[in-house]
N, C-alpha and C positions, 0 to 999 in steps of 0.2 A: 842937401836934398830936403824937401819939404816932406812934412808928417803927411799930408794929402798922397806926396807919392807913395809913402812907406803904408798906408792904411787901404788904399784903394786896388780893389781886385784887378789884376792883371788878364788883362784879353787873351783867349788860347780857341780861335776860331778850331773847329775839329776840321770843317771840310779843306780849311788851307793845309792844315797840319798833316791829313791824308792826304793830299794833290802832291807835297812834298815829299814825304813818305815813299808814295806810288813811286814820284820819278826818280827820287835814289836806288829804290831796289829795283826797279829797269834798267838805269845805266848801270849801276853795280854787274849786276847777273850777266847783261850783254855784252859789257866790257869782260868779264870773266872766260866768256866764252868766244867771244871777238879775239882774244889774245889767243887760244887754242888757235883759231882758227886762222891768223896771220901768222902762229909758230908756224905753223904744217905749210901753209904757200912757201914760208923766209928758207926753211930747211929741206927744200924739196921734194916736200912729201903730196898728196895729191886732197885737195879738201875736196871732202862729199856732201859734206852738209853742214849746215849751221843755224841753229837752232836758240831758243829762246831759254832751255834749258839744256842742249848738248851740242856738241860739233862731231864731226866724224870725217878723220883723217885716215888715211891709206899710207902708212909711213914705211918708205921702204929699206929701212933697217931701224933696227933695235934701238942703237943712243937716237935717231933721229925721235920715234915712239916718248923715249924720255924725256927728249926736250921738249917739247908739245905739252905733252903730261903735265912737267915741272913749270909751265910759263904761267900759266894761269894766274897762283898761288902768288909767286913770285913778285908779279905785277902789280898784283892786289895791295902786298905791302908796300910798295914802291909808290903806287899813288896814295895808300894810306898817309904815308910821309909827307910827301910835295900837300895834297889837301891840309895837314896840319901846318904847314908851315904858310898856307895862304891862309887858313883860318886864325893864326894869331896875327895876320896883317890885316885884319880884315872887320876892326872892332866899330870902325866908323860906317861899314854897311847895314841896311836892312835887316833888322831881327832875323825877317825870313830867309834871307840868304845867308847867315852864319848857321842859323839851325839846318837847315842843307848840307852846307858843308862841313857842319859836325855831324849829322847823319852819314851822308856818306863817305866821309874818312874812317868812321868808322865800321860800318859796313864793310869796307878794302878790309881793313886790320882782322875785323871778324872772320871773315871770307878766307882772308893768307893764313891767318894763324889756327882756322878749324880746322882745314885739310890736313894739317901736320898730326893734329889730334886724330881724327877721322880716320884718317891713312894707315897713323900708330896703332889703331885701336881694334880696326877690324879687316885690315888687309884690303881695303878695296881704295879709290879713289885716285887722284893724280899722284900723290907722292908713292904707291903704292904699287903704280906702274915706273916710278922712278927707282925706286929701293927693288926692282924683282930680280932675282937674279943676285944678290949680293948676301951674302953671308957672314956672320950666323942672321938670318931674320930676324931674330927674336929682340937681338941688339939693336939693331938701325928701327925696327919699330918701338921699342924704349925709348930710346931717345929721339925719335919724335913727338912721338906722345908728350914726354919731358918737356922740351925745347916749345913745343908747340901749347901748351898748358903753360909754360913762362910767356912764352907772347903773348898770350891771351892776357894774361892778369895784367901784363907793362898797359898792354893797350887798354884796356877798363880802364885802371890808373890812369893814363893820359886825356883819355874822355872826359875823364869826371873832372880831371883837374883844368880843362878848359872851358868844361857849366858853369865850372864852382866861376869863372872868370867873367861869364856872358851871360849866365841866365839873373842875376839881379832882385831887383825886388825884396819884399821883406823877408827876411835868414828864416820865419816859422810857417812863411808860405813856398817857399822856393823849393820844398822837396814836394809837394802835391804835385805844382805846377811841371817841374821836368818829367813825374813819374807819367803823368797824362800825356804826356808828348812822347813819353819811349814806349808806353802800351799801346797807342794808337800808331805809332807805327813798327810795333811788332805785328798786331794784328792788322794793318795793311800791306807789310811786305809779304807775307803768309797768303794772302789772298790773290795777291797780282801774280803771284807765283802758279795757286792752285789754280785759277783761272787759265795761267799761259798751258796748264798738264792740259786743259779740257782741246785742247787743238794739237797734241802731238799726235802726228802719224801713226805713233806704234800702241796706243793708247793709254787711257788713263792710267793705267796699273803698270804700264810697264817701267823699265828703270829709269829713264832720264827722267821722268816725273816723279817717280818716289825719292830718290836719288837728290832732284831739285828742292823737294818739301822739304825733305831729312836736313837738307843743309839749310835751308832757310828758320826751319824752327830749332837746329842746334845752335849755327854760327851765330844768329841773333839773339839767344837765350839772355844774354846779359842786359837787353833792354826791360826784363822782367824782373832783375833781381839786384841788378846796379845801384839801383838807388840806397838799398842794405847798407851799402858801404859811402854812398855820397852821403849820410846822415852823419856819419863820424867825424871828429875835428881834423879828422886827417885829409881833409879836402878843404880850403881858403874857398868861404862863399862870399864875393863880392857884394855889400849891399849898394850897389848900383841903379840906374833906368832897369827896369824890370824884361825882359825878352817876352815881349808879346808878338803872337801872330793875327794878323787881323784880315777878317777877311778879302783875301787878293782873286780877284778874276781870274787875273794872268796866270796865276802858277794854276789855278782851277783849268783852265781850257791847255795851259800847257801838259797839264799832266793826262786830260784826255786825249792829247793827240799819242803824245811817247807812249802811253799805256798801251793805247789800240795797235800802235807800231810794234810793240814789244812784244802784247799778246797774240793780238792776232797774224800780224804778217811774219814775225820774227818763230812766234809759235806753231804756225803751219810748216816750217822750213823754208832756208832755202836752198835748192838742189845748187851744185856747179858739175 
């Protein structure tokens, strides 16, 4: 590689890097909630709605309630996986389309492995309707907390160890650059969020919106603090083509169409 590549500042357009942002945490969240809401049709429970931050199933028995509950979470890590596994085929794509697909894998990993935490921690949320009823509580919520706090750290570890592989450019500029790209899209996911609360039926304050924020600004906390640990030798930083984003139209107008789908039509409900 040339001194030219190694010396010259690397492109980090912010408006692509929000467009992309936006549309991970739209699929993410709607996929989270799409999955509730095709448990409850698969297990013959009756869907009432489904929403942008909740779904609302009529389940009529108790394991069927849990399996609903528990699909969500489940899912999450299930495509956490398969996305990693396209993202390490996937070196010769578009900057921008690996940083997507490392966004939202792990997004998934964030999303499966808070609940466990969430769940453990304060008795509410999907695993929480899956553990009810089972005793002693104190234990099944231990060790989720546990279980779900190791998933958390494997999946950071696995995040960072495939930046350390994509993100490039010179080793003294490479932690600015990723940390700009995990803060701009923490504070984007945060927002497509609190925007989708301003169109729920039951409104602003009530739970699927608090409920929605909670998880958005817990499960993605590691886009804020991550990088503490990408600094240390214990993460292989590539000095590679540098991972720039450069201003693209396409993901700009794509992510206004998903946004608006996400927010507002997906956020107003929909009845069945």
């Amino acid at each position: 590689m040339s001194q030219a590549v190694l010396v010259r500042k690397p492109v980090v357009d912010w408006l692509t890097v929000v467009a992309i942002a936006a549309i991970a945490i739209s699929f993410n969240v709607a996929f989270h909630e799409g999955v509730h809401a095709l448990t409850c049709v698969a297990v013959g429970g009756n869907l009432q709605e489904y929403s942008a931050l909740y779904e609302s199933c009529d389940s009529p028995s108790v394991s069927q309630a849990k399996m609903v509950a528990g699909s969500a979470p489940t899912y999450n890590l299930i495509a956490g996986v398969f996305l990693w596994i396209i993202l390490r085929n996937s070196r010769k794509q578009a900057s921008e389309i690996q940083f997507f697909l490392w966004l939202f894998m792990l997004m998934n990993w964030f999303y499966g492995a808070g609940y466990f935490i969430f769940s453990g921690i304060s008795n509410v949320g999907d695993w929480a309707v899956v553990i009810n009823g089972w005793e002693p509580s104190w234990l099944w919520r231990g060790l989720m907390t546990i279980v779900g706090t190791l998933l958390f750290m494997l999946f950071v570890r696995l995040g960072l160890q495939e930046l350390g592989k994509i993100v490039g450019g010179d080793v003294d500029e490479q932690i600015h650059r990723a940390n700009k790209l995990c803060i701009l899209s923490y504070i984007t996911s945060f927002v497509v969020v609190l925007v989708a609360g301003f169109f729920c039926p039951y409104g602003f304050l009530s739970l699927p919106v608090t409920a929605g924020l909670f998880a958005a600004l817990g499960a993605l906390s590691p886009f804020l603090w991550m990088m503490r640990w990408f600094r240390t030798d214990n993460f292989v930083k590539l000095v590679n083509e540098p991972l720039e984003i450069h201003r693209k139209w396409q993901w700009i107008a794509a992510a206004i169409t998903v946004v608006f789908t996400y927010v507002y039509i997906l956020g107003r409900t929909l009845y069945f």
